[in-house]
N, C-alpha and C positions, 0 to 999 in steps of 0.2 A: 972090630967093635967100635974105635975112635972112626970109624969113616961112617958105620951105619948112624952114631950118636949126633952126628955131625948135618946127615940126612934127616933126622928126624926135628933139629931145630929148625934148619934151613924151612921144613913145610910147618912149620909153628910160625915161623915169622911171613912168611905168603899168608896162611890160612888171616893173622892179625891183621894186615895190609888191607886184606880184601873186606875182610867185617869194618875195617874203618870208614874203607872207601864206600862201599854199602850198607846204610842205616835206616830203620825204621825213620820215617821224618818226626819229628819231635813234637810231641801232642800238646797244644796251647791249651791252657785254661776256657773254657766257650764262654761266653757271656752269660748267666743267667734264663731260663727260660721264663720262670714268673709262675704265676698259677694257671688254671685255668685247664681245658683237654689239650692232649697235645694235637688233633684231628677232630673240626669241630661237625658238628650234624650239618645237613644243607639245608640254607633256609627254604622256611613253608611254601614260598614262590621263589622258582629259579631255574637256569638253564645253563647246562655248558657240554663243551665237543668234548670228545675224547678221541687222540691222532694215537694210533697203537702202530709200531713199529718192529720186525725182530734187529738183533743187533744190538749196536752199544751206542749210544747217542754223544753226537757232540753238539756242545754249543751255534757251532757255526752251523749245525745241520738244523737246529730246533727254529732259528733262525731267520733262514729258507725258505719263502712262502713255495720254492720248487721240489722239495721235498715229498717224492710219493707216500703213503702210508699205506700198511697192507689191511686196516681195517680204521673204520670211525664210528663213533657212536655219538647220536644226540640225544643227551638227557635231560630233560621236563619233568619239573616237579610242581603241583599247585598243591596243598595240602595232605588227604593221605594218597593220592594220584601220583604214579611216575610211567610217564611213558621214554621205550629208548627204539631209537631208531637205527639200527643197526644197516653197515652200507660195507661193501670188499669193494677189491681193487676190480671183481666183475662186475660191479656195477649192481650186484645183487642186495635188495633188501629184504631186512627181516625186522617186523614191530612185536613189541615186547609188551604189555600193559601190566604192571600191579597196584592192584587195590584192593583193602580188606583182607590182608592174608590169601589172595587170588593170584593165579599168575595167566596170562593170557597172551597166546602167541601168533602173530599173522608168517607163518611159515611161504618165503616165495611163491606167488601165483597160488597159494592159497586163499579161498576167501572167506570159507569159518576159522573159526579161531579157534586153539588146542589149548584147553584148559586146564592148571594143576589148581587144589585147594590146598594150603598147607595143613599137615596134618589129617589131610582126606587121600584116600587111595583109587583118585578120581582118573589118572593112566600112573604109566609104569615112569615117566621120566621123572617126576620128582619137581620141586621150583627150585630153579638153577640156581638164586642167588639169594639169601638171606637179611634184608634190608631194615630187619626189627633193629640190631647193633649199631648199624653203622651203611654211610650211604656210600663208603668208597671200599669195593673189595678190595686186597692186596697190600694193605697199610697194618695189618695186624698185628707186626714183627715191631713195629717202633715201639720205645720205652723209652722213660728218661733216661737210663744210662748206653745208648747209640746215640745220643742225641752229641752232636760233634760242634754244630757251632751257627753261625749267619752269613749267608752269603748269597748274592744278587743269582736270581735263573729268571730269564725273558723278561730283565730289566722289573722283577719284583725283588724285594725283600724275602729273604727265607729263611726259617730255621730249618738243619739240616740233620737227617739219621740216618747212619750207614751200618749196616750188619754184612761182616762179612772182613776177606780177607784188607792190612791195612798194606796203600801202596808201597814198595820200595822206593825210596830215592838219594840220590848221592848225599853225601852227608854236606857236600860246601855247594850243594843247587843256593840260586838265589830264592828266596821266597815269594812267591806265586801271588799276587793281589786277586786274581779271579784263578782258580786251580779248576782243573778242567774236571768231569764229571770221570769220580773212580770207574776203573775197567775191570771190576770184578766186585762179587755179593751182591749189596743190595744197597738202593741208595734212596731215598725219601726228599723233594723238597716241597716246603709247606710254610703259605706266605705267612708271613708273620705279624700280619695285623689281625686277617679274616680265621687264620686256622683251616682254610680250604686246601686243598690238592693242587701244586702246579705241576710236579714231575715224578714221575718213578722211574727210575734204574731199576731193573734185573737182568740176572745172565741172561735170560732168555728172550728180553727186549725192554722195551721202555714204551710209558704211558703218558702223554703233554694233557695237560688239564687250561683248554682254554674257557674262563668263564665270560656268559653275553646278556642281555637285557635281559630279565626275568621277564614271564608271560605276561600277557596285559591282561588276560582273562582266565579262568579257570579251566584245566583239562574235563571234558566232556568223555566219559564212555562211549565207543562207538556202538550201535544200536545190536552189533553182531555178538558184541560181549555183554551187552547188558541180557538179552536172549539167551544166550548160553548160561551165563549166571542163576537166572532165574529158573531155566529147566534143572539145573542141577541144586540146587537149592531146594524143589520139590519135591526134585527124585531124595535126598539124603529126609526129608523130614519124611517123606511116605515109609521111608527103611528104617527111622525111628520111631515111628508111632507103635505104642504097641497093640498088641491082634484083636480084630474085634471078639468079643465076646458072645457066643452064638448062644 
């Protein structure tokens, strides 16, 4: 009995050892975030890339003008106008148009456009992305209480929100001036003058938000969508009219 008592202190004193030596790293007070949205709308004219990666990004790869990306998209906004220009690593494009609660698609080597109305049962695929809320999907998950602190990504300023598991690290590391982007949940950086997107972290890859000159002229429907528009817009008020009266 005095040898098993003796075995059970001995892995009490390892089990302490080891919780010392590994500690949650110690959560500093963040600075204040102030008022205002925490993700702000994108203005009436504006444009930027999106470099979509899977994986887990580091600094020194975001960095990299060599870094391949497995998908990019160019987003265009002029007023209620967004067009996105979607490109793979095949070199294949795909253009996107909405406006007016419309969504309109130039599907590869296609040359009419496949049209949804929201809230009309115009085909079966539905508008992929819902832009009345918000002009950046994926940012849903931040609140002020993920919101962790400020700190520089692509030489911006950023407030920072992370959901998700917190990293381990020794309890006597020295402390990190630039701490490299968490390897696990979910990580938000969001410059913190403008309130626009610079980065996302997920398990499942990450999203770089470069923004560039807003358009110098307003988006133009292409004549292929203004036609289709118009035929369907016919056809829905001929299906609301109601019946003549004979």
């Amino acid at each position: 009995m005095r040898k098993l008592n003796s075995l059970w202190i001995l892995l009490g004193v390892v089990s302490l050892v080891h919780a010392q030596a590994q500690t949650v790293a110690p959560k500093a007070t963040p600075p204040p975030l102030g008022p205002g949205p925490l993700i702000a709308r994108a203005p009436a004219a504006c444009q930027w890339l999106m470099s979509m990666k899977s994986g887990l990004a580091t600094p020194t790869m975001l960095a990299d003008p060599q870094t391949k990306f497995d998908k990019r998209t160019l987003v265009t906004i002029t007023g209620p106008t967004r067009r996105e220009i979607n490109a793979d690593t095949s070199g294949q494009k795909m253009e996107i148009w909405y406006t007016g609660g419309a969504e309109a698609t130039f599907y590869p080597g296609q040359k009419d456009p496949t049209i949804t109305l929201q809230g009309a049962n115009v085909d079966a695929r539905g508008i992929s992305n819902d832009y009345s809320k918000s002009d950046f999907p994926g940012f849903e998950w931040i609140t002020r209480h993920n919101y962790t602190g400020v700190q520089m990504m692509l030489g911006i300023p950023c407030i920072v929100f992370h959901d998700g598991p917190v990293d381990v690290v020794a309890a006597n590391a020295p402390v990190n001036p630039n701490p490299p982007i968490p390897q696990s949940g979910s990580t938000a950086y969001i410059a913190a003058d403008s309130r626009l997107p610079v980065l996302l972290q997920t398990d499942g890859g990450f999203t770089m938000y470069q923004w560039e000159q807003p358009p110098s002229s307003p988006l133009t429907l292409p004549a292929a969508i203004q036609d289709a528009l118009g035929s369907i817009q016919a056809r829905v008020q001929r299906e609301a009219a109601p019946p003549a009266i004979p």
